[in-house]
N, C-alpha and C positions, 0 to 999 in steps of 0.2 A: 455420234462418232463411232464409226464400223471396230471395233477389238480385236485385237489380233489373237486367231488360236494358239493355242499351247504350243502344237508343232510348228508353226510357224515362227514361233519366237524361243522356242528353243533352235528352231536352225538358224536362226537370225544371231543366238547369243554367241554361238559354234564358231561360225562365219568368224563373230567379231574376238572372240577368242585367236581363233588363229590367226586372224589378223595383225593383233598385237604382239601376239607371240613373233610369225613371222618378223614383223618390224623391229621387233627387239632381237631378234636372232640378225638381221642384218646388220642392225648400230651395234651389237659385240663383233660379229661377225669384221668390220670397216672397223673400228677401235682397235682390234686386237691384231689386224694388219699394221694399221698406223704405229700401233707401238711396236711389232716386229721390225718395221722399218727404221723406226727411231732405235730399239736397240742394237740393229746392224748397224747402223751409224756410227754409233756410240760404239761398236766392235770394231769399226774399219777407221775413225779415226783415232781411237786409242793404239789399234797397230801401226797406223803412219808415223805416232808419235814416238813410239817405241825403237822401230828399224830407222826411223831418222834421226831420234838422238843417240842411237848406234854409233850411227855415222857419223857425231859430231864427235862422241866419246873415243872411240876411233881415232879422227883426223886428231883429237887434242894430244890426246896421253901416245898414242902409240907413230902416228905418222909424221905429225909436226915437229917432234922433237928430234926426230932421225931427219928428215928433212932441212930444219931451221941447221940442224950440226953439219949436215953436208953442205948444204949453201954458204954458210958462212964460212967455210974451209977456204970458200972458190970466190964467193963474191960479199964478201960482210955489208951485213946490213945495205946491200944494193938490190938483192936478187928476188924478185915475187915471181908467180905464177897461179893466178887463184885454181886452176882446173885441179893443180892437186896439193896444194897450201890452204886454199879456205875451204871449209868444212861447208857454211853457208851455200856459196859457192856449188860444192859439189852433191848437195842436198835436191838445190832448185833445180838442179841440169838434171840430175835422178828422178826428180818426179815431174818434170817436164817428158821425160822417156816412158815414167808410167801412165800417163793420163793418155797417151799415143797408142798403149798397148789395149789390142782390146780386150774383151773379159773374157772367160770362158764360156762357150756354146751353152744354152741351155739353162745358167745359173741364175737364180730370184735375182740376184745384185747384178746384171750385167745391166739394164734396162733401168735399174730402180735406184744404185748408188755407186758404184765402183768408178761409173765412168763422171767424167766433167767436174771430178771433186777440185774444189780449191785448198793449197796447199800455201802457206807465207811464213816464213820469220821475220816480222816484222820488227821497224825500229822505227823510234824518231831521229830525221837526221839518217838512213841507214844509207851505208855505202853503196849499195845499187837502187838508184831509183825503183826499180820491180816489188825490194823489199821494205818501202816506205811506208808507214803504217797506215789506215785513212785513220777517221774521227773518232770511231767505236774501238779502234784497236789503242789508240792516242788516249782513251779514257781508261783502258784497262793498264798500260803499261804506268801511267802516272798512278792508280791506284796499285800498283805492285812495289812501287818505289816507298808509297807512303804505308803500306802494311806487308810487314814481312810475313804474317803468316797464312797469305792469299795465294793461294798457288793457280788456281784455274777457276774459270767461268764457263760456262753453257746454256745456250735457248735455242730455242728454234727464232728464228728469224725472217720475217718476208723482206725478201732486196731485189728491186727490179720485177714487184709481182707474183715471184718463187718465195716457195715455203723453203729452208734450209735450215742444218740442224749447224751449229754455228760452237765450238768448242776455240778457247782460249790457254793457252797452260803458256806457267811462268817460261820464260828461255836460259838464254844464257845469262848469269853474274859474273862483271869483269873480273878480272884475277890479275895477278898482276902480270903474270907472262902474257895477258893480253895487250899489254900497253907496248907491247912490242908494235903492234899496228895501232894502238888507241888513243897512244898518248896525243903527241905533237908532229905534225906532218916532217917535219926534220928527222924524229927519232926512227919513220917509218922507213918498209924498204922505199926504195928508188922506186921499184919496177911496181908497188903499189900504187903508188903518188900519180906514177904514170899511168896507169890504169884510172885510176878511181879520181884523181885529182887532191888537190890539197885541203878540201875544204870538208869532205863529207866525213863523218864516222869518227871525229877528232877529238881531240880536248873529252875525255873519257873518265872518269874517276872509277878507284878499285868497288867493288862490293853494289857499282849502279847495274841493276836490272836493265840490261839494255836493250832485250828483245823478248820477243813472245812470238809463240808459237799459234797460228792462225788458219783454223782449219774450216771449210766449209765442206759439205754435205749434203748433196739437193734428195728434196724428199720429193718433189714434184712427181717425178715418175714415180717413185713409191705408191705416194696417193690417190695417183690416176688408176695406178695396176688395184689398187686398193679400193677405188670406183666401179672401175670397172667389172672386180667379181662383184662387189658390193649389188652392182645392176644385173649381172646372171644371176646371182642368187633369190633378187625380185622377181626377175622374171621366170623363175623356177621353184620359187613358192607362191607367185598369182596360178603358174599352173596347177599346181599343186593343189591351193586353193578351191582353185574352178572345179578342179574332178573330185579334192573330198566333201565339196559344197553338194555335187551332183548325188554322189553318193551317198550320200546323208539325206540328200532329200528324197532319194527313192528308195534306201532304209526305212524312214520313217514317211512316206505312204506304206509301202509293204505293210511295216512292222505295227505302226502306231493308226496312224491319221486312216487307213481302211479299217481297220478292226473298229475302229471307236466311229463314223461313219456309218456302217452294218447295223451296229448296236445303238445308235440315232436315232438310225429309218425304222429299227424293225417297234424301237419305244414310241414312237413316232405313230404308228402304224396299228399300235394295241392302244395307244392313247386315242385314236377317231375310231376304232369301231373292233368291235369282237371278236371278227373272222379268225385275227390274226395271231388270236392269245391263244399259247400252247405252241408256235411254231417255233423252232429254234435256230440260232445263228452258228457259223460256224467258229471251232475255237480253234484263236488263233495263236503262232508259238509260243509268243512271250509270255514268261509265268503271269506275271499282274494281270496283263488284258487275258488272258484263259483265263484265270480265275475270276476276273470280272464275269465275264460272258457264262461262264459254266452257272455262275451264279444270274445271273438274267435268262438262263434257258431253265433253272431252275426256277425261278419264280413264275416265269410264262407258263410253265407245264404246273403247276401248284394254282396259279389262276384261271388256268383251264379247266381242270379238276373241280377246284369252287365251284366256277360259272355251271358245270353243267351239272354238280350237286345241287347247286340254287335255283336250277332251271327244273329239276326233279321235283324242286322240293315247289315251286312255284306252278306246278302243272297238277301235284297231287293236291294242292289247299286248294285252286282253281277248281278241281274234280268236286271237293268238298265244298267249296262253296255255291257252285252249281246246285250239287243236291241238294247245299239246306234251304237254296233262295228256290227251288221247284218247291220244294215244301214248305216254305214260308206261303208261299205263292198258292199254294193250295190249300192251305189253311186259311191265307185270307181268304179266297173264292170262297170257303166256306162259312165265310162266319159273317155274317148281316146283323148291320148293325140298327139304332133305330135312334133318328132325329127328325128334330123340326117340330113343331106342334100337333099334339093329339085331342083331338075331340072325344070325352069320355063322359059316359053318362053318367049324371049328377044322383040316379038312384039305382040302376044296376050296375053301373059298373063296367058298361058296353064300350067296345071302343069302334068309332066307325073309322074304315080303310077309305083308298083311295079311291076305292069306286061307290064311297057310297051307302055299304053295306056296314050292318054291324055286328061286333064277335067282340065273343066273350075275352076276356084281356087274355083270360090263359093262351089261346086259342091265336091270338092275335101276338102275341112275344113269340110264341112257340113258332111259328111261319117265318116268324123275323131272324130268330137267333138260336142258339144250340140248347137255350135253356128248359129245362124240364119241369115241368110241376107235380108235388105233392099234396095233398090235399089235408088239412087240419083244420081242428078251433081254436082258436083263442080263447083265451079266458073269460071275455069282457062280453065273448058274444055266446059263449055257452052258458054262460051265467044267463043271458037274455032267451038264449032256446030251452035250457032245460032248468030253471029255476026251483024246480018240484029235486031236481038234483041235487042241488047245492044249498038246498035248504033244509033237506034232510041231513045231510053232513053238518050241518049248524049243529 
């Protein structure tokens, strides 16, 4: 299995570096939208909530009771008109006119939450079918009844496939100047009855949580807008990507992967034969590989130097061994040796040669070899030549 170089898998690590990175800078990037979105949510329906129970606070304390004074001057307990008698009433017509309004040119929230909000005070039983609660909202108002110290709910919620950010706050608690319309269809006005009929919003006890305030929030377009940089910003770190991937890769040809290459071929090169020791490579900028290479132009120029010290020193002992093997060489020319069997006379002492002839042995070594003869007696044989000698010394 082929291994991947160094530079290769260092641009390989890079790559997947910023890869990750990239990816993770998108998923905060789409998180930290999504929760912008959610907390404009959470901003625009806590002001619905606000300017609306305004409006109720309003119609109670200050309009209804000037109101209810002047009607009953003229028509007791006969006289309604929800447009400007019911608070409710004059709520839903109000943001029936805001949700018509468009937003302002240009703003994050015209596209993403302002517009299509749902807006309810819901009830069970409530006086206008519009404000009747459904199932979700019928679960929070029963649970307000049964804990007083539950004021509001919120989640996000998918309805009809839409993500929406979904907020509940307690409503109105009857009182009793509400039983003016709450109590029993008799005690209400006339012109209610005739409006609303006998039956809805009736038989009411003081201190029951009767309604809730039911707001929804579409994050859909938030989330889209939220995708959709999400996917510019993909596609503006794959470019991104592309060019510091490019760049990096022909950084490190430049930088790294030629200078170590160079410095391959040229060890490469002094490895199969001698030419090429002593030549140097060029240093290239980075400190590590210069000092690499400075150091391999250094030892190439130091094994140059050897070699041809070695080469001196192998041509001067060549010289000297020349000479001594000519004088070995002539030394043995000169020196004859002598083998094989010699025929030697059994009483002088002759020795016959190849051809035949016979010589005296001095005579015959001497031809042969370098040896020289001197000439003496022995004892054994002087004793036998000159006996008159050695007999006298007796």
């Amino acid at each position: 299995m082929k291994k991947w170089n160094a530079a290769t898998r260092l641009q390989i690590s890079v790559v997947i570096v910023f890869l990750l990175t990239g990816i993770g800078m998108i998923a905060v990037v789409n998180r930290s939208m999504r929760q912008f979105a959610l907390h404009a949510a959470e901003e625009q329906a806590e002001l619905l909530l606000s300017h609306n129970l305004a409006i109720h606070t309003y119609f109670n304390q200050q309009l209804k009771p000037k109101v209810f004074k002047l009607t009953d001057s003229v028509a007791p307990n006969g006289y309604f008109e929800p447009t400007w008698m019911s608070s409710t009433f004059a709520v839903r017509e109000i943001d029936k006119l805001l949700t018509k309004t468009p937003p302002a040119e240009n703003h994050f929230l015209k596209d993403c939450i302002v517009s299509h909000h749902y807006y309810k005070e819901c009830a069970i039983n409530a006086r206008s079918p519009e404000n009747e609660a459904d199932t979700y909202e019928k679960a929070f108002l029963a649970a307000l009844n049964r804990d007083s110290s539950l004021t509001s709910r919120s989640a996000i919620r998918e309805i009809n496939g839409q993500p929406f950010f979904t907020v509940l706050r307690r409503g109105e608690t009857l009182e009793k100047n509400c039983l003016r319309c709450h109590d029993t269809p008799d005690q209400a006005p006339q012109g209610l009855v005739n409006v609303y009929g006998p039956v809805r919003s009736f038989n009411r006890n003081v201190k029951d949580v009767v309604s809730a305030v039911s707001i929804r929030i579409p994050l859909s377009a938030a989330y889209e807008q939220a995708k959709r940089i999400s996917l510019t910003l993909s596609g503006f770190l794959i470019g991104l990507l592309a060019f510091v991937s490019l760049l990096i890769f022909w950084l490190n040809h430049c930088l790294v992967a030629s200078p170590l290459a160079r410095l391959k071929n040229k060890a490469l090169q002094i490895a199969n034969g001698s030419q090429q020791i002593g030549e140097q490579i060029p240093i290239p900028s980075g400190r590590e590989l210069a000092e690499l290479s400075e150091a391999f132009n250094t030892m190439s120029l130091k094994l140059r130097q050897h070699l041809d010290t070695l080469e001196k020193k192998v041509e001067a002992r060549t010289v000297e061994l020349t000479k001594t093997n000519q004088e070995l060489h002539k030394s043995l020319s000169e020196i004859k040796t002598l083998s094989g069997l010699l025929p030697i006379c059994a009483s002088c002492k002759k020795i016959r040669d190849d051809q035949g002839y016979w010589q005296q042995i001095e005579k015959y070594i001497h031809q042969r070899t370098s040896a020289q003869f001197s000439h003496g007696i022995c004892p054994e044989c002087a004793r036998n030549l000159y006996p008159e000698y050695f007999d006298k010394n007796k």
